[in-house]
N, C-alpha and C positions, 0 to 999 in steps of 0.2 A: 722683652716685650712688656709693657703696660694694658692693665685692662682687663675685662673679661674676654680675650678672644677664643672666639672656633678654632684655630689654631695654634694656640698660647704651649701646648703641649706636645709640640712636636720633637722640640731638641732640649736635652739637659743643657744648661748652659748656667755657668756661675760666675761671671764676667767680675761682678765686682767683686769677688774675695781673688780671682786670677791677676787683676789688676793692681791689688794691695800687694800682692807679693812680685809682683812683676811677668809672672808666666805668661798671662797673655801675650804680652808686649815680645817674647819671645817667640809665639805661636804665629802670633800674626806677620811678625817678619819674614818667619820661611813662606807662608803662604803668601806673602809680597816678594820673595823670592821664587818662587816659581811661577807666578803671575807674569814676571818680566822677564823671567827666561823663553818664558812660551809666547809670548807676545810683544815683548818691545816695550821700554819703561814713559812711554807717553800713555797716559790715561784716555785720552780723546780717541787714542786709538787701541785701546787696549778695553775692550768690554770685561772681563776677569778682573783685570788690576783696579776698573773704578768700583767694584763689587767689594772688592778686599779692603780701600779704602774707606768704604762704609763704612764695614765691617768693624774697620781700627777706629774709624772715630766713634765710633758708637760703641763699643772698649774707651775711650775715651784717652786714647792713643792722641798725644802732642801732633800737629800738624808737622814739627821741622820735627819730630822722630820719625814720622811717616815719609818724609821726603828723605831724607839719611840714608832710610831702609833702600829704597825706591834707586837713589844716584848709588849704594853699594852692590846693589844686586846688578845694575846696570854696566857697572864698572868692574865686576868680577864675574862675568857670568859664568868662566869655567871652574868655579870654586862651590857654583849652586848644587850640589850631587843630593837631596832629597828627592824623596819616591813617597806616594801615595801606596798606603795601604790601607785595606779597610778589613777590619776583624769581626765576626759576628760569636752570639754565643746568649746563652739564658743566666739571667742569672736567679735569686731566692723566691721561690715559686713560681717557677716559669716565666718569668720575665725575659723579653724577648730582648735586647741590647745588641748593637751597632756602634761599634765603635772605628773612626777614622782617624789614621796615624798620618802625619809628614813627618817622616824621621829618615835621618843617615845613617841609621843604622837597623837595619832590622832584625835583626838576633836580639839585640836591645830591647826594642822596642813591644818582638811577640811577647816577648819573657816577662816581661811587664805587665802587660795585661793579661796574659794569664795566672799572671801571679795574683793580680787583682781579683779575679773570676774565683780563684781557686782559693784564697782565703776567708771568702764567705758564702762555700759550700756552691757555688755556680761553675759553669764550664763553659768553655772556648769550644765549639763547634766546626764543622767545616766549613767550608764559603759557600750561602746558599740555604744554608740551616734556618736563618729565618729570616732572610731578607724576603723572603716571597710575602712577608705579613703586611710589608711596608709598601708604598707609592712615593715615587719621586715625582715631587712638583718645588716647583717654582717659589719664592715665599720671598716676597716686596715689602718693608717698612716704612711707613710715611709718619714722620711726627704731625698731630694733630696740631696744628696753628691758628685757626680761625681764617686761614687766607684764601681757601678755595672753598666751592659750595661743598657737601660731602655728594650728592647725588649727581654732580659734575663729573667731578673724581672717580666714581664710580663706572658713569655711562662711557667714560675716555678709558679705564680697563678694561671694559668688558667689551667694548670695540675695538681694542686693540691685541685681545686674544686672553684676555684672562678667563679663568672660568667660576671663578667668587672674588667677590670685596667682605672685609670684615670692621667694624669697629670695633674700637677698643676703647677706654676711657682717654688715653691719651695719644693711639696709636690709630693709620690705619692699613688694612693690610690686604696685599694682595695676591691671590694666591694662581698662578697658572702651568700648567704641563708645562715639563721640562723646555721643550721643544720652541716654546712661545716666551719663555724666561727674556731674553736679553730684547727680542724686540718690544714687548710690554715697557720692560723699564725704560728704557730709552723714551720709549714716544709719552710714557707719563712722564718722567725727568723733563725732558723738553721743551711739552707744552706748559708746565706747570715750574716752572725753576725754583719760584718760593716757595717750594715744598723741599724740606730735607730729607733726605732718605736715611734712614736708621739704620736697616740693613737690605741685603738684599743678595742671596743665596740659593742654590737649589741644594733642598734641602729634603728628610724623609718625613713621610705622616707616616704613623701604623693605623691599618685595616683596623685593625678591635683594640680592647684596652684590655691587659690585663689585671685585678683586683688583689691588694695583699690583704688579710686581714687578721694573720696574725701578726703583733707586735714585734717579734722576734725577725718575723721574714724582710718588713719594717726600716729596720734598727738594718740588716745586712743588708738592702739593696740602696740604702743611702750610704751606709759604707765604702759600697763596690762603686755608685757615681763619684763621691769623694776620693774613692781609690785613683780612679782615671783621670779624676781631674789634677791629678797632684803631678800627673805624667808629660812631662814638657813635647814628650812626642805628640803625646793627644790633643786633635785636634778640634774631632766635635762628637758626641756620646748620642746615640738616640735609643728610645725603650718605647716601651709601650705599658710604662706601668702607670695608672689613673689615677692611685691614689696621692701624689705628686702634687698633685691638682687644687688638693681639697685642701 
């Protein structure tokens, strides 16, 4: 996301260095793979699969890579065997971190990130340990265009069930309870076509922020998101550490 937003800190995400390496483009395929396993590989009808879509091009995922993916998942669907898993755990002064795996293998996959956790002095937790900090809502990206009023925009999410709009310098963003997610985007998609969506996911905010302020603690909890990001299982990282921010 671009901008100063109220929401700009909800998910660690490094697209552009996953995309230099090509990880992403790996991520996003299984999540287009189990998009079409659970739904059927037409987007029109597939609310999931046109989210993940987004998702890849705003990764900046080829269009006929995106369809590849899309006709393979379509064409092999008994070969799709990924499972969601989600890991929670603290990491370098209490840092509260969320991490969500697609991976085929889960022995692989715990081992990993706790090995990440565990190399710079953090632990892997039970399930549950600190998901309570967090809210699942909804979180809509609109690139900003000049093509719709922004107070339009606005009055058309929040009557269609959002419960904030944000600006951003070049983004704008909409935020609503889980529950309200797929009809919001639709009916802003809809009314509004010349508007691109950047992304559009349910995703977590955290309750509070946690504050590092030693250097040291610093230096390891960008380690441990570097750690996870290097994880082709890992899918999406969330903390609540503030100083990220700044």
């Amino acid at each position: 996301m671009s901008g100063h937003s109220k929401f700009s800190n909800i998910k660690h995400r490094k697209e552009r260095n996953d995309s230099a390496k090509g990880k992403i483009f790996t991520r996003l395929g299984r999540e287009i793979a189990v998009a079409v396993k659970s739904g059927g590989a037409d987007p029109a009808a597939n609310g999931r699969l046109r989210d993940i879509i987004a998702k890849a091009r705003a990764g900046n995922m080829p269009n006929d890579t995106i369809d590849r993916s899309i006709k393979k998942a379509a064409g092999d669907l008994n070969a799709v065997s990924y499972e969601n898993i989600t890991y929670e755990g603290y990491g370098p002064g209490g840092v509260a971190v969320i991490v969500r795996a697609l991976t085929d293998n889960r022995n692989r996959a715990a081992a990993n990130v706790r090995g990440a956790f565990t190399k710079v002095g953090g632990n892997m937790g039970a399930t549950g340990c600190v998901s309570f900090m967090f809210d699942e809502k909804g979180l809509i990206v609109f690139e900003k265009n000049g093509k719709i009023d922004e107070d339009e925009l606005m009055m058309l999410a929040l009557e269609a069930g959002a419960e904030d709009f944000s600006v951003g310098e070049e983004t704008y963003e909409i935020l609503t309870p889980p529950d309200n997610f797929e009809a919001v985007r639709e009916i802003v998609e809809n009314a509004r076509p010349t508007i691109e969506i950047l992304s559009a996911d349910v995703t977590l905010m955290p309750q509070t922020y946690t504050s590092l302020n030693n250097a040291d603690d610093q230096k390891k909890m960008r380690k441990l998101l570097d750690a996870l990001d290097e994880e082709d299982d890992v899918i999406d990282v969330y903390h609540n550490w503030e100083n990220e921010t700044e």
